[in-house]
C-alpha positions in Angstrom: 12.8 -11.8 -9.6 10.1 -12.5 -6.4 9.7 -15.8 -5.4 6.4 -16.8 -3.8 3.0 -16.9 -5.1 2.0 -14.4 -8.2 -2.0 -14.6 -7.0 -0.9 -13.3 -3.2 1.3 -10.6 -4.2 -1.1 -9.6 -6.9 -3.8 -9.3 -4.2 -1.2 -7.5 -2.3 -0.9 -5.1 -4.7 -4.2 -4.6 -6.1 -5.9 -3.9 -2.5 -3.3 -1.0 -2.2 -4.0 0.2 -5.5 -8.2 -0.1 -5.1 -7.2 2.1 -1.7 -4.9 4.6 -3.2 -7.4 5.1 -6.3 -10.4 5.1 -3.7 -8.7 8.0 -1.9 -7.0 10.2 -3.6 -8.9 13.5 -4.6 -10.7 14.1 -8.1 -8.1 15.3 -11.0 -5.3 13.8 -9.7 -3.2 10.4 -10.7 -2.8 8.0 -7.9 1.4 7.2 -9.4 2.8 3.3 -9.2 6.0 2.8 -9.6 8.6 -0.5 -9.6 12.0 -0.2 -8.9 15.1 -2.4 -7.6 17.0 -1.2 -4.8 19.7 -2.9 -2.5 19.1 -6.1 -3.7 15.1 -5.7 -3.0 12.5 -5.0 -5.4 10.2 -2.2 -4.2 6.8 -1.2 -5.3 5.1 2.1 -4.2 1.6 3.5 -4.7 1.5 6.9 -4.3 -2.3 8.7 -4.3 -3.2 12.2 -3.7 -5.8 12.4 -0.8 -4.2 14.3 1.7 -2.7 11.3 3.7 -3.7 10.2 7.3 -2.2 11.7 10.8 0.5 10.6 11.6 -0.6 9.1 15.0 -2.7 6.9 12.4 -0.5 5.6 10.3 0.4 2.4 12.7 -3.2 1.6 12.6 -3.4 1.4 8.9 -2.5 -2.5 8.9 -4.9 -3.5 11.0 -8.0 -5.2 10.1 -11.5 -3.4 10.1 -9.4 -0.1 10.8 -10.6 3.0 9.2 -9.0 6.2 9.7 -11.8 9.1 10.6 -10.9 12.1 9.6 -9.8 12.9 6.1 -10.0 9.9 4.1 -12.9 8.6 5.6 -16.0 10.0 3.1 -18.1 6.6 2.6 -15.9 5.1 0.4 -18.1 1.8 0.9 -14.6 0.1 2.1 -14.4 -1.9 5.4 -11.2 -1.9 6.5 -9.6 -4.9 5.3 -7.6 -4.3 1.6 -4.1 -2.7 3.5 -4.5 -5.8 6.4 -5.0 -8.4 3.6 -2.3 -6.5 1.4 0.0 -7.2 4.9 -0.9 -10.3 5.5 0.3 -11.5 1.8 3.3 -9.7 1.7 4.8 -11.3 5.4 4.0 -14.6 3.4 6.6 -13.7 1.5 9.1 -12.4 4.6 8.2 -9.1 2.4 7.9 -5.3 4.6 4.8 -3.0 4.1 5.4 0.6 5.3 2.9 3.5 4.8 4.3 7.5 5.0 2.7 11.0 4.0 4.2 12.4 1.8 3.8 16.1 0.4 -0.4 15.7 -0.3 -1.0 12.5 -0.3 -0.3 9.0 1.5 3.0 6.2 -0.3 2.1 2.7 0.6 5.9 1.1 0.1 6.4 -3.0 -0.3 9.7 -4.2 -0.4 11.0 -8.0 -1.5 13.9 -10.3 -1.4 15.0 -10.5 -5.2 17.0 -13.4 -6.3 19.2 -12.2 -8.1 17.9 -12.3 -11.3 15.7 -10.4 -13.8 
């Protein structure tokens, strides 16, 4: 179990999801999964659009940011759902991370749990 507020980790979690879903390329599944490890719970979005350079992936938190190469396409977004997604999940002493991975980009949250279910 998370303590903290449902509505901010929700947001957390939904802007990631709106980004993943946004990016990842036609006829393919952007893949959510929830799992408990080492005393943490950990969420992870995975989509398929071909990730961001690596000397990008830093940037990603940061508000208004929007990478220029291969997942910008006019997505209509402005830069803010990963930096809100951030911002929520330190209220919770929480850790964002985002990697590439094979064809696509993981956006990885990880939580205190408290022991219980």
């Amino acid at each position: 179990k998370v303590l903290g507020s449902e509505a901010l980790i929700q947001s957390a979690v939904d802007n990631i999801l709106r980004n993943a879903v946004r990016y990842t390329r036609e006829g393919t599944t952007v893949t959510v999964g929830l799992s408990r490890m080492n005393g943490k719970a950990r969420i992870a979005v995975r989509d398929h659009g071909g990730g961001v350079p690596e000397n990008e992936l830093s940037n990603l938190f940061r508000p208004f940011y929007r990478v220029s190469e291969a997942r910008d396409r006019g997505s209509g977004g402005i830069g803010l759902g990963l930096a809100i997604a951030e911002q929520a999940v330190k209220a919770h002493q929480g850790k964002i991370t985002a990697r590439n991975v094979e064809d696509g980009l993981e956006v990885e949250i990880l939580f205190e749990c408290d022991g219980k279910s």
